[in-house]
C-alpha positions, -999 to +999 in steps of 0.1 A: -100-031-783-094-012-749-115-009-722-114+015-699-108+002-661-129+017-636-119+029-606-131+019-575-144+040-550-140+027-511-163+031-488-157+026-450-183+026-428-190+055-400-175+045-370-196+033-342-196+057-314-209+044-282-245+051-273-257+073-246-281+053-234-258+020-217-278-017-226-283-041-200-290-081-203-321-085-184-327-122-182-360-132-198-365-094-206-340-095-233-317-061-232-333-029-221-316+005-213-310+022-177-338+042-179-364+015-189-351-010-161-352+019-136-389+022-147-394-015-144-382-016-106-402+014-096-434+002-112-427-036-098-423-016-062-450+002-065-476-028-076-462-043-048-472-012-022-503-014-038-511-048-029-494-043+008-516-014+014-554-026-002-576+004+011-602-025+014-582-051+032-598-040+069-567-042+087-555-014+112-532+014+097-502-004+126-510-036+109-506-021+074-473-005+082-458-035+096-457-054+065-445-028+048-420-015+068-401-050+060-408-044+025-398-012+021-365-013+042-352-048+019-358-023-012-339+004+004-311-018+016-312-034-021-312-006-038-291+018-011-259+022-039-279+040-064-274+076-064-308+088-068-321+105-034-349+126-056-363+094-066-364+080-033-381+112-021-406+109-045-414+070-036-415+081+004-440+111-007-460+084-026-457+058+001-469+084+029-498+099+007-511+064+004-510+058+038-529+090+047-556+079+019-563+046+043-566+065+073-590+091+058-610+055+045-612+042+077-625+075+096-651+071+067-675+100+078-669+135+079-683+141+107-649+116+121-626+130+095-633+166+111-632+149+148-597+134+145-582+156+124-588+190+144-581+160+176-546+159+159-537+197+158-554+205+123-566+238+119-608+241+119-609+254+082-587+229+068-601+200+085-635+214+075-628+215+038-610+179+040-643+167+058-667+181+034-649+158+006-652+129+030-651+104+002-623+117-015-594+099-001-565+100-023-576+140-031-579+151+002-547+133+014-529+156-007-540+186+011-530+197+046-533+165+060-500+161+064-506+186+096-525+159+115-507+130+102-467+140+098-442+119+086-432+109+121-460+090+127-452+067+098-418+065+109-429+053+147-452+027+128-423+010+113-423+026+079-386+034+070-379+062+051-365+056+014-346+090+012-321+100+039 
């Protein structure tokens, strides 16, 4: 009796084309891409910002910048190969709104808040409106606040900037 012999069919398997998301070893952490370590160092930075600048700490806005001034220029000295100057303007804009929150805490009235910042070359309407939202710090330091406190006065208060 014959029986028939059945052919057999080959299959290879799809060749393995590189990702485009490159893997990284990560100690502990296992492997993670670019993009997710990227997102681990900023968000490390930042809780560590956060802790240097406590808005409830009680220490002078000269004694908050000096710590993190060190801080800030070992990160960007760390960190000076990468090739990302639009995320280290964002982190310097993050970094400088912070720091005008604190200084709006630590006028604490309005009645102070309109004081110094019209004292510091504000105009009246703009530090009236930031003054009537006295307890509003991190809202209000994103207005025009950045006219009585520029970036300058971080700078000659130790804090480097990130992006340059």
């Amino acid at each position: 009796m014959f029986t028939p012999v059945m052919e057999s069919v080959l299959t290879f398997p799809k060749p393995s084309y590189p990702s485009t998301s490159v893997t990284l070893y990560v100690g502990l952490l296992g492997s993670v891409t670019i993009c997710e370590y990227r997102q681990l160092v900023e968000s490390g930075m930042k809780d560590r910002v956060r802790g240097l600048t406590r808005r409830n700490a009680g220490r002078s806005l000269a004694q908050i910048c000096k710590p993190l001034g060190t801080y800030l220029s070992g990160w960007k000295a760390y960190f000076r190969i990468a090739e990302t100057p639009r995320r280290f303007a964002d982190i310097d804009g993050w970094v400088r709104h912070r720091l005008r929150a604190i200084q709006l805490k630590h006028w604490k009235q309005g009645r102070i808040i309109y004081r110094e910042l019209t004292a510091r070359g504000m105009p009246d309407h703009a530090a009236r409106r930031v003054a009537a939202n006295g307890r509003r710090w991190w809202h209000n330091s994103a207005m025009a606040i950045h006219i009585a406190l520029p970036n300058h006065v971080f700078s000659q208060l130790g804090v480097p900037k990130l992006a340059s």
